[in-house]
C-alpha positions as CSV (number, residue, x, y, z in Angstrom):
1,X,199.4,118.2,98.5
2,X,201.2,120.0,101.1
3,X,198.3,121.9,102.0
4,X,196.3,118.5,102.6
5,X,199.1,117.1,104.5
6,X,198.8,119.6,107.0
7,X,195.2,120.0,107.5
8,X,194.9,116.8,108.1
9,X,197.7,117.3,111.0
10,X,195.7,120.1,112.3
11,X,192.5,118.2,112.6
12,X,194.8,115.4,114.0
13,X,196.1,117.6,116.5
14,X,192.8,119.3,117.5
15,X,191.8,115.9,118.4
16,X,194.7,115.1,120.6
17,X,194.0,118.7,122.1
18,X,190.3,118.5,122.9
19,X,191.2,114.7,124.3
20,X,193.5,115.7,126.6
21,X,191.6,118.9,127.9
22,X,188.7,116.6,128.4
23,X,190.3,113.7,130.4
24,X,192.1,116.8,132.9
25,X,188.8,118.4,133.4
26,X,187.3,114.7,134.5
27,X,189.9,114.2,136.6
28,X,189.7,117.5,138.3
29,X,185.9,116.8,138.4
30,X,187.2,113.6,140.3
31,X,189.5,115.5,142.6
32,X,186.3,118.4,143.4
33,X,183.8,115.2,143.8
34,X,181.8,116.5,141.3
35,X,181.9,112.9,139.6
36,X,182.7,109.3,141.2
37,X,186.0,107.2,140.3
38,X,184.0,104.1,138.1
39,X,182.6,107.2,135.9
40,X,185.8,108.7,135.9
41,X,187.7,105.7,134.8
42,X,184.8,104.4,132.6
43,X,185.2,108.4,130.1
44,X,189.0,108.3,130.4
45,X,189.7,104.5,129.6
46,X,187.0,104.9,126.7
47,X,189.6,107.4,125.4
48,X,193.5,106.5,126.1
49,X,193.3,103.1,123.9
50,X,191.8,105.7,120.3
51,X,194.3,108.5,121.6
52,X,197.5,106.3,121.6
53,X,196.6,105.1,118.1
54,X,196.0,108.5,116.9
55,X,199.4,109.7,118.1
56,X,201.1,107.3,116.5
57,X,199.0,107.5,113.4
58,X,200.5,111.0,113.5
59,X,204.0,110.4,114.0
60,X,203.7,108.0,111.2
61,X,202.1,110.2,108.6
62,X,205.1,112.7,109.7
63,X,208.3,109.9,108.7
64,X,206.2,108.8,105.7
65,X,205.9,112.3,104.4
66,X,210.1,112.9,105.3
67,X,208.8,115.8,108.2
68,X,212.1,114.9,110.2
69,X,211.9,117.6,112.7
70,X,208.2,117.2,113.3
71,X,208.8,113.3,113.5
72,X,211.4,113.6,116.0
73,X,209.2,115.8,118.1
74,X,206.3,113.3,118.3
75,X,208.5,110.3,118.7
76,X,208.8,110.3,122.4
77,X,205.3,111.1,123.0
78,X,204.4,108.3,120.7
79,X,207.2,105.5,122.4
80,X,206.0,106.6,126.4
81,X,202.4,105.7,124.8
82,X,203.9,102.3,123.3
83,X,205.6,101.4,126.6
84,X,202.6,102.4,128.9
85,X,200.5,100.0,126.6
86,X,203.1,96.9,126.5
87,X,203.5,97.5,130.4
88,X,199.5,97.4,130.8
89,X,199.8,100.4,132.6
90,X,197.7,102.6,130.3
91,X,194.2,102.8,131.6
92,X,193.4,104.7,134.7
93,X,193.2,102.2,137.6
94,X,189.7,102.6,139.8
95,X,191.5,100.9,143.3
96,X,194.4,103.4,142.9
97,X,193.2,106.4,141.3
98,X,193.3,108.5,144.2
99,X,197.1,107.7,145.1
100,X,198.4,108.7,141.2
101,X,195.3,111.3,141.0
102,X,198.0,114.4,141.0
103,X,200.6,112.5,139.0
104,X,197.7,111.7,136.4
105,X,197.0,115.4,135.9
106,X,200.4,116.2,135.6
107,X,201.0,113.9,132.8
108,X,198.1,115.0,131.2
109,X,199.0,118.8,131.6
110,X,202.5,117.9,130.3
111,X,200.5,116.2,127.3
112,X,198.2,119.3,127.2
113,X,201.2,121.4,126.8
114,X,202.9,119.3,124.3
115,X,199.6,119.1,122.0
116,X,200.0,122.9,122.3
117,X,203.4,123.6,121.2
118,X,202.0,121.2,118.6
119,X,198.9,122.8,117.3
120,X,201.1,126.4,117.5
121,X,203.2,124.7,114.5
122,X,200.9,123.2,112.5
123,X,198.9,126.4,112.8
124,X,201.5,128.0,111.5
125,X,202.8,125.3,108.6
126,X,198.9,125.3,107.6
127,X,198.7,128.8,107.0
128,X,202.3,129.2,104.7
129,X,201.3,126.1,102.9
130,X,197.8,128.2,102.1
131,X,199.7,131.3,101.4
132,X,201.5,129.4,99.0
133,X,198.8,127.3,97.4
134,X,197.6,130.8,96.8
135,X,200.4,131.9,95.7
136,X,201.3,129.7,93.4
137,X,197.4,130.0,91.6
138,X,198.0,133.3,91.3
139,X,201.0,132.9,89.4
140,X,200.0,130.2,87.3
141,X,196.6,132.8,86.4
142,X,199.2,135.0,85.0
143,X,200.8,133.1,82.8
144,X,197.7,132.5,80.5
C-alpha cells in the first residue's frame, strides 16, 4: 500500500514539475519575444486553475494518509495557491504582464525549486518503500 501511496506522489509531483518548467520557459519565451502576451496568457492560465487543484489534491492525500512532515511541507504552497485564487489574482494578467513579468518568474522558480526538493523526497520514499516491498516478498518466500 505504501508503495502505491508513493508512486502515485511521484507521478503527482512529476506533474507539478513539468508544469512549472513549462509556464517559466513561456514566460522567458515572452521576455525573448519569441511568443506574444495573449498566447502567453492563453498556455499559462490553461494551466494555474488544474495545477492549484493538483497541489492541493496532494497535500490532502498526504493528511489523509497521517504523512505529517510531508503535509506540513505542502501546506503553504497549497494556502498561497488558495489565497491567490479567493483574491482573483491567480491567472496571469495580459494588460500587466510586462510590469510583474520578473516577479512571475521568480514565483515560478521558487515553485520550480520547491517541486524539486519535492520530487528529491519522494524519489527517495519511493525507492525504500520498493526495497521493502521486496524485502518483505523475499522473506515471506522463505517461510514456505
Amino acid at each position: 500500500m505504501e508503495l502505491i501511496l508513493w508512486a502515485i506522489c511521484f507521478l503527482i509531483d512529476l506533474a507539478l514539475l513539468a508544469s512549472t518548467f513549462y509556464q517559466i520557459l513561456i514566460l522567458t519565451d515572452l521576455e525573448s519575444d519569441y511568443i506574444n502576451i495573449y498566447d502567453t496568457a492563453s498556455r499559462i492560465n490553461y494551466i494555474v486553475v488544474p495545477e492549484f487543484i493538483v497541489q492541493g489534491v496532494l497535500c490532502a492525500i498526504f493528511l489523509v494518509t497521517w504523512h505529517w512532515f510531508m503535509f506540513l511541507m505542502t501546506v503553504p504552497l497549497t494556502c498561497y495557491h488558495v489565497m491567490l485564487f479567493l483574491k482573483q489574482q491567480h491567472l496571469f494578467d495580459v494588460t500587466e504582464a510586462f510590469r510583474f513579468l520578473s516577479a512571475e518568474k521568480k514565483f515560478r522558480l521558487i515553485k520550480l525549486g520547491f517541486y524539486l526538493t519535492m520530487f528529491a523526497i519522494v524519489t527517495a520514499r519511493l525507492a525504500l518503500s520498493a526495497f521493502e516491498f521486496l524485502a518483505d516478498a523475499d522473506d515471506a518466500e522463505h517461510l514456505f
